[in-house]
MARBA-541318 format. One record per atom (N, C-alpha, C, O): atom name; x, y, z; residue number from 0; residue in three letters. Coordinates in nm, 2 decimals. Each point is the difference from the previous one (the first is absolute). Layout:
<nodes>
 name     xx     yy     zz resi resn
   CA      X      Y      Z  NUM  ala
...
</nodes>
This chain:
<nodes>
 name     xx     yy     zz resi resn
    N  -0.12   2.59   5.56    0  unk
   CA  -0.06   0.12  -0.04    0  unk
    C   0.07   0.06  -0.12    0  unk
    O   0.13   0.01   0.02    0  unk
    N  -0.18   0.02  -0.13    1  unk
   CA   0.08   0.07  -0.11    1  unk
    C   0.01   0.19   0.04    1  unk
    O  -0.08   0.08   0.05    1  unk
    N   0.22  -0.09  -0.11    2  unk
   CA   0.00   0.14   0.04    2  unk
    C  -0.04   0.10  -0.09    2  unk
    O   0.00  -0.04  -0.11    2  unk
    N  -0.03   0.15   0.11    3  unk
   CA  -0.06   0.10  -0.13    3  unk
    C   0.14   0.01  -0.17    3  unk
    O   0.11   0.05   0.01    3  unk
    N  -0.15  -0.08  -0.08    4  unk
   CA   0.11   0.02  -0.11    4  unk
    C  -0.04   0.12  -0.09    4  unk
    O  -0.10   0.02  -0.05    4  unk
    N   0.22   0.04   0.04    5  unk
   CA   0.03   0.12  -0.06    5  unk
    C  -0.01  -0.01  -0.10    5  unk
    O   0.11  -0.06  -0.02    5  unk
    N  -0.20   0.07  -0.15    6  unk
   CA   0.00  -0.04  -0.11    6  unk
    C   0.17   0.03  -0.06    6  unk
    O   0.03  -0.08  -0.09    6  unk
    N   0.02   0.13   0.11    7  unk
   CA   0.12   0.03  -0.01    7  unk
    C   0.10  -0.07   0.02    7  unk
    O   0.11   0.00  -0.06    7  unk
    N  -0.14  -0.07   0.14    8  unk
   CA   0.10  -0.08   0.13    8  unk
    C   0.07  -0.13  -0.02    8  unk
    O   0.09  -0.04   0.07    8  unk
    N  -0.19  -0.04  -0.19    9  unk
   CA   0.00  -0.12  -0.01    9  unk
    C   0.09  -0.05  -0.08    9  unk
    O   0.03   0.04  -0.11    9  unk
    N   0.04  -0.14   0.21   10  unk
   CA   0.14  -0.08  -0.02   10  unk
    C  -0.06  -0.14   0.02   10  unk
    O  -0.12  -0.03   0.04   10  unk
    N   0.25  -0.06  -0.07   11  unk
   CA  -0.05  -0.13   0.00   11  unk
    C  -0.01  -0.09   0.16   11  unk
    O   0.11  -0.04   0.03   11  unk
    N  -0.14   0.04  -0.01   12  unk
   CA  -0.03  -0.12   0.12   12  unk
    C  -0.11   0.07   0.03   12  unk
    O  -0.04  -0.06   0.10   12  unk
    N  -0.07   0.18  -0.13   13  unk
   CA  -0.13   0.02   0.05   13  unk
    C  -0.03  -0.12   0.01   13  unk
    O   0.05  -0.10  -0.04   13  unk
    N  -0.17   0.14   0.11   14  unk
   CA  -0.15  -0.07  -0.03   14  unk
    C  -0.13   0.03  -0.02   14  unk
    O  -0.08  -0.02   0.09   14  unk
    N   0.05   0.06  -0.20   15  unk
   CA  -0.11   0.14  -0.06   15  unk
    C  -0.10  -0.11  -0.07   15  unk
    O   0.02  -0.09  -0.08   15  unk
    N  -0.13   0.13   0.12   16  unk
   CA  -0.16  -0.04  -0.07   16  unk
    C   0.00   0.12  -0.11   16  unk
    O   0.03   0.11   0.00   16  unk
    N  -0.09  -0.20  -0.08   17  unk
   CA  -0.01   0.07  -0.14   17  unk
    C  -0.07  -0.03  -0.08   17  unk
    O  -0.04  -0.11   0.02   17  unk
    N  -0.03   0.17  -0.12   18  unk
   CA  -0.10  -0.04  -0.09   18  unk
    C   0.03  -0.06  -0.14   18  unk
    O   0.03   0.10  -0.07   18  unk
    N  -0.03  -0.18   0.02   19  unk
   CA   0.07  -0.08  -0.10   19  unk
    C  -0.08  -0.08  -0.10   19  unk
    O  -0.06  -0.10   0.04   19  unk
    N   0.04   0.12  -0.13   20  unk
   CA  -0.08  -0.04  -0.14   20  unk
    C   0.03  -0.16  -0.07   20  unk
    O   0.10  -0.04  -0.06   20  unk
    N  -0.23  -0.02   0.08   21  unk
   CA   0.01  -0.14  -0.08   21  unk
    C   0.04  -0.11   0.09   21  unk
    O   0.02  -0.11  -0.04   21  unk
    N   0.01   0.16   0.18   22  unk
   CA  -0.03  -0.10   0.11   22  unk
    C  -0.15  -0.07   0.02   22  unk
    O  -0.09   0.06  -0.05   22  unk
    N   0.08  -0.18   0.10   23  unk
   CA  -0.14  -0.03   0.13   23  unk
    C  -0.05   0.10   0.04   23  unk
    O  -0.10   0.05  -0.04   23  unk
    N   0.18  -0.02   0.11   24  unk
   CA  -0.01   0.17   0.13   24  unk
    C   0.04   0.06  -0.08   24  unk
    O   0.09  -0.04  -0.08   24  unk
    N  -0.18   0.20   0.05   25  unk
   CA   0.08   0.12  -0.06   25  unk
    C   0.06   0.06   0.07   25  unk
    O   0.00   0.12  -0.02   25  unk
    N   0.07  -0.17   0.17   26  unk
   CA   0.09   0.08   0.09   26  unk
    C   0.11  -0.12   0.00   26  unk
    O  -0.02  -0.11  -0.07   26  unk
    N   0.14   0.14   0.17   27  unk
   CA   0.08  -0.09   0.05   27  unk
    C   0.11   0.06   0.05   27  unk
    O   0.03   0.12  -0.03   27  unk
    N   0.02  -0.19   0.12   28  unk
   CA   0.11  -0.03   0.15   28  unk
    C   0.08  -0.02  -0.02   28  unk
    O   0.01  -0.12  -0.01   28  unk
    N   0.16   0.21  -0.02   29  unk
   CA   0.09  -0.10   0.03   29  unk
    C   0.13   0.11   0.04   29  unk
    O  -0.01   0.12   0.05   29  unk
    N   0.10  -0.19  -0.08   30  unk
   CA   0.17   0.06   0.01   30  unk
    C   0.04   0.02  -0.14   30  unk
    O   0.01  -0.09  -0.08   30  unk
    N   0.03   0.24   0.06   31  unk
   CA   0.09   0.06  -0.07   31  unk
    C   0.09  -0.07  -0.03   31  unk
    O   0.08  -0.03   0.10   31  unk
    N  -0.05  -0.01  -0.20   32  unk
   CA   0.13  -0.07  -0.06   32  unk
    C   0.06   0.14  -0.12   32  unk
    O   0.11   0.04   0.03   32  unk
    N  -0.15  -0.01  -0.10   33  unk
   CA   0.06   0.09  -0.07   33  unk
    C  -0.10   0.13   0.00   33  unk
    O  -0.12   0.01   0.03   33  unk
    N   0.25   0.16  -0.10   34  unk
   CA  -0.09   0.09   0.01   34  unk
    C   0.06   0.04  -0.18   34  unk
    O   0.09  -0.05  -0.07   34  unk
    N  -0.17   0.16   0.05   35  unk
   CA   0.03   0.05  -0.13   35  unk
    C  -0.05   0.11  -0.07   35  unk
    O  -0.12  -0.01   0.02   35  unk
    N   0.14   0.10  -0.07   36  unk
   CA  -0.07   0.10  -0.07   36  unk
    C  -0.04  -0.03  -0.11   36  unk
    O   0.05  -0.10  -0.04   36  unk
    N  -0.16   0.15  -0.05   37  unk
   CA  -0.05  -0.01  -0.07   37  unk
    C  -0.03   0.13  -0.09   37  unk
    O  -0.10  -0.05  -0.05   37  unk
    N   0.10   0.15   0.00   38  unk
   CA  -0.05   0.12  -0.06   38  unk
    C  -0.05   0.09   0.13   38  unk
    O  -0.11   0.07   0.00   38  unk
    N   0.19  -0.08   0.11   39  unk
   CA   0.03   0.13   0.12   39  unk
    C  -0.12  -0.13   0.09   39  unk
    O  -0.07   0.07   0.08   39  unk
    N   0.05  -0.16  -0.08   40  unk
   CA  -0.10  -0.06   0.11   40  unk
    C   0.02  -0.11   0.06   40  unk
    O  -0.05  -0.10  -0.04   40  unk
    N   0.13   0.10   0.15   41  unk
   CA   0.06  -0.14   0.06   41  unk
    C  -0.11  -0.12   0.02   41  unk
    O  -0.11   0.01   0.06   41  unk
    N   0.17  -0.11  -0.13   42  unk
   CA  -0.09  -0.13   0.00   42  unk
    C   0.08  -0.10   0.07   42  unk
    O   0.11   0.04   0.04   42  unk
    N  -0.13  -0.15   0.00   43  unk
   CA   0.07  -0.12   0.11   43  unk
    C  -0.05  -0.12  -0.04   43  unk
    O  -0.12   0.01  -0.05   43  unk
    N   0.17  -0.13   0.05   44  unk
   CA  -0.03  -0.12  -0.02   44  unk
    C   0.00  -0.04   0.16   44  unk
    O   0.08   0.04   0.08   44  unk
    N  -0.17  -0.14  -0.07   45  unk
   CA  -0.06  -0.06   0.15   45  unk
    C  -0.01  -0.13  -0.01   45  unk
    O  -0.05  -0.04  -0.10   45  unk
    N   0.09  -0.06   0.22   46  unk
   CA  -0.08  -0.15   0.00   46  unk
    C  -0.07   0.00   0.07   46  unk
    O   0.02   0.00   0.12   46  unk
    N  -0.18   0.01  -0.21   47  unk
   CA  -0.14  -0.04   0.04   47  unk
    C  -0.03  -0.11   0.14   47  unk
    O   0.01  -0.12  -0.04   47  unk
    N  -0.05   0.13   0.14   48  unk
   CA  -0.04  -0.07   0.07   48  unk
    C  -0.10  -0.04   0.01   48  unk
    O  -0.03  -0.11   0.06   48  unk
    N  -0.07   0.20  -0.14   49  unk
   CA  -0.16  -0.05  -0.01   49  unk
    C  -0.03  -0.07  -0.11   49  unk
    O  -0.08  -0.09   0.01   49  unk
    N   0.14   0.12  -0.14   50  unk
   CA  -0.03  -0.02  -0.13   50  unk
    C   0.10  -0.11  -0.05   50  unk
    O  -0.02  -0.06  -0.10   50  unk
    N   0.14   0.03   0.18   51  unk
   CA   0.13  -0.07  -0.05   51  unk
    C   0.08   0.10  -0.14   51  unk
    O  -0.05   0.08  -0.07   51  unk
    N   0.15  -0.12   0.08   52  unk
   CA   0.11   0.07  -0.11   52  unk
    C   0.06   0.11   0.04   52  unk
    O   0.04   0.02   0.12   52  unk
    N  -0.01   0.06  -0.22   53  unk
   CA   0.09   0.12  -0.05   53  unk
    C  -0.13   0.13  -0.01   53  unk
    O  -0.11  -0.05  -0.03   53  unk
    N   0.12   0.14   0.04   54  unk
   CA  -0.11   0.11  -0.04   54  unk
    C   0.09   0.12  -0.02   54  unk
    O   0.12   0.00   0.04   54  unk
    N  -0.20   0.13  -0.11   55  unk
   CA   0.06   0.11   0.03   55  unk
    C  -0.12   0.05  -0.03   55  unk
    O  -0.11  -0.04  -0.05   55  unk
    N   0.16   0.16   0.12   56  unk
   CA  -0.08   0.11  -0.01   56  unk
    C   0.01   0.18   0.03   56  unk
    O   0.10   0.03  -0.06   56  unk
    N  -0.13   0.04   0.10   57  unk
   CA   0.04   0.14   0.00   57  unk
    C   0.04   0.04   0.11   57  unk
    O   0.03  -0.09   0.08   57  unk
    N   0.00   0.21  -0.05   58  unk
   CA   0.00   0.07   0.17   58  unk
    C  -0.20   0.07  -0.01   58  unk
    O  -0.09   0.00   0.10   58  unk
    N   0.08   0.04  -0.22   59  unk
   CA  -0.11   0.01  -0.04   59  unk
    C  -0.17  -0.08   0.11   59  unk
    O  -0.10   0.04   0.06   59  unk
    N   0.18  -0.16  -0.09   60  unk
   CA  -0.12  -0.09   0.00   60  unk
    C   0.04  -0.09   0.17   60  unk
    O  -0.07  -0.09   0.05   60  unk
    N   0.17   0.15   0.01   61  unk
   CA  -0.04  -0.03   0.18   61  unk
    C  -0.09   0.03   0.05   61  unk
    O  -0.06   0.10  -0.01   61  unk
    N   0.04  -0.26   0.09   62  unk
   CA  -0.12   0.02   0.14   62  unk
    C   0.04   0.04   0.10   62  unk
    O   0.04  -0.08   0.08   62  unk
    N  -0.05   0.22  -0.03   63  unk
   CA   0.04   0.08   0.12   63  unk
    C  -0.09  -0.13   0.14   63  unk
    O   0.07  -0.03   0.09   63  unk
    N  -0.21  -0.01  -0.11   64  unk
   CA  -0.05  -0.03   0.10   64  unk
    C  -0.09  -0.09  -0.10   64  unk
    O  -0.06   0.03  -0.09   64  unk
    N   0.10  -0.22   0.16   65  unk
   CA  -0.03  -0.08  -0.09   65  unk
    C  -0.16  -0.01   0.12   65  unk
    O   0.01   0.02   0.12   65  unk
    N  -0.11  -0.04  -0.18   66  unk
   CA  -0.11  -0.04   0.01   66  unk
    C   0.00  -0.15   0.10   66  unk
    O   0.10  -0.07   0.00   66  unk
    N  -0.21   0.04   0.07   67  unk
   CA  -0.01  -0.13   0.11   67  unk
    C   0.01  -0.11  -0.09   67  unk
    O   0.09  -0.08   0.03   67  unk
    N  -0.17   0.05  -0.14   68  unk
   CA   0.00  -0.07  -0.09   68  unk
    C   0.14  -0.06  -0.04   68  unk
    O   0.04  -0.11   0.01   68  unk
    N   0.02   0.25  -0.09   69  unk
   CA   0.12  -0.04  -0.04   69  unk
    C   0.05  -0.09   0.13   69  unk
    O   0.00  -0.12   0.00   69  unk
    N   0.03   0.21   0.09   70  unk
   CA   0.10  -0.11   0.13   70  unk
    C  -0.09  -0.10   0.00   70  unk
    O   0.08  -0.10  -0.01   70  unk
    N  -0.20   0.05   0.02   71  unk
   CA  -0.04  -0.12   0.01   71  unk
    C   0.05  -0.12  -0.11   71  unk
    O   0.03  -0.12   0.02   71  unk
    N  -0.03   0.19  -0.15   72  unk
   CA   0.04  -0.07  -0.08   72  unk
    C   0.18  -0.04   0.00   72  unk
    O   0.06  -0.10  -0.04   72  unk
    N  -0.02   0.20   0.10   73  unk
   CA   0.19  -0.06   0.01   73  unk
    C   0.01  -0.07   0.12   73  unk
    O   0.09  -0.09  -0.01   73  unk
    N  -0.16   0.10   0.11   74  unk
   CA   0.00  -0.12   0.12   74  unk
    C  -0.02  -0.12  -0.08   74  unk
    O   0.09  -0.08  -0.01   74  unk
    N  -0.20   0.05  -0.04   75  unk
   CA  -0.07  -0.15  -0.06   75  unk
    C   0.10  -0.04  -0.08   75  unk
    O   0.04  -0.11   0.01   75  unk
    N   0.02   0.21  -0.12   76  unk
   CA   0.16   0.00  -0.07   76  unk
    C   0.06  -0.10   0.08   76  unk
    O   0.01  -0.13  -0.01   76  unk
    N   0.02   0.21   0.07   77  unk
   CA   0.09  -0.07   0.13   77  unk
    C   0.03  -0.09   0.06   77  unk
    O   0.10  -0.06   0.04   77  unk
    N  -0.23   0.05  -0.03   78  unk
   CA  -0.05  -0.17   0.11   78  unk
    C  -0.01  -0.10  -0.12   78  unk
    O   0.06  -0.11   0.02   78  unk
    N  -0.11   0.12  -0.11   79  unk
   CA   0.05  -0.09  -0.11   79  unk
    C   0.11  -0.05  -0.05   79  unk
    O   0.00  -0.12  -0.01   79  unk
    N   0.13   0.20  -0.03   80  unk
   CA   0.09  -0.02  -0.02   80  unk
    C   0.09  -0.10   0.13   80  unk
    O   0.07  -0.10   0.00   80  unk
    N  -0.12   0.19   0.09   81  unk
   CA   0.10  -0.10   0.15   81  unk
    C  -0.10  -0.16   0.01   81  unk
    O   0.06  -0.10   0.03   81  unk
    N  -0.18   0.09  -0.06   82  unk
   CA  -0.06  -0.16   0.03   82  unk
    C   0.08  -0.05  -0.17   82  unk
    O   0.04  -0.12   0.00   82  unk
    N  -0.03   0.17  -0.07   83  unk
   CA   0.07  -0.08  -0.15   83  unk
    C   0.14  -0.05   0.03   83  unk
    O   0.05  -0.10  -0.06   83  unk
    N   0.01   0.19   0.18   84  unk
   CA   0.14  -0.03   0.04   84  unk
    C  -0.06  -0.11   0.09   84  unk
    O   0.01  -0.11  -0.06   84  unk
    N  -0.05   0.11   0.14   85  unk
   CA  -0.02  -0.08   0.07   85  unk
    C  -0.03  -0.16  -0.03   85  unk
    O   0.05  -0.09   0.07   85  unk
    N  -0.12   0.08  -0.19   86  unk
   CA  -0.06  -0.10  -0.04   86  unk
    C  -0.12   0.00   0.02   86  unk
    O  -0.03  -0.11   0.04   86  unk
    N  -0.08   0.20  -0.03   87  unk
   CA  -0.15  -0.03   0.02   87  unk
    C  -0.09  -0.04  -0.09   87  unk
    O  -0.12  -0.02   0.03   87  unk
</nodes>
């Protein structure tokens, strides 16, 4: 269960859905690796779990409450990645 994040709050090891430009998905899933200010507006870099990579994006642009879809789409993520480990 994700717990509610305080736009404020965000340090690195989150795990914050976000909305992110020039992806597959115009959303994506991951962990907080870095935070930063920008002209008074904390921004964060993330590794994408739906889209693969690096992303950033705003405090601005958090998904308080990701959509069924979305979760459907990061499970299938998921199950993909673990049958590629696998060898399938």
């Amino acid at each position: 269960m994700q717990k509610r994040l305080n736009r404020e709050e965000v340090k690195e090891g989150d795990m914050i859905w976000a909305y992110v430009k020039g992806a597959d998905q115009n959303y994506g899933y991951g962990e907080v690796c870095s935070v930063w200010y920008h002209e008074g507006l904390m921004w964060f870099d993330f590794f994408d779990q739906i889209n693969g990579g690096k992303r950033s994006s705003n405090v601005l642009k958090i998904i308080e409450k990701p959509g069924a879809r979305m979760e459907s789409k990061l499970l299938q993520t998921l199950k993909e990645v673990r049958d590629i480990k696998r060898g399938k």
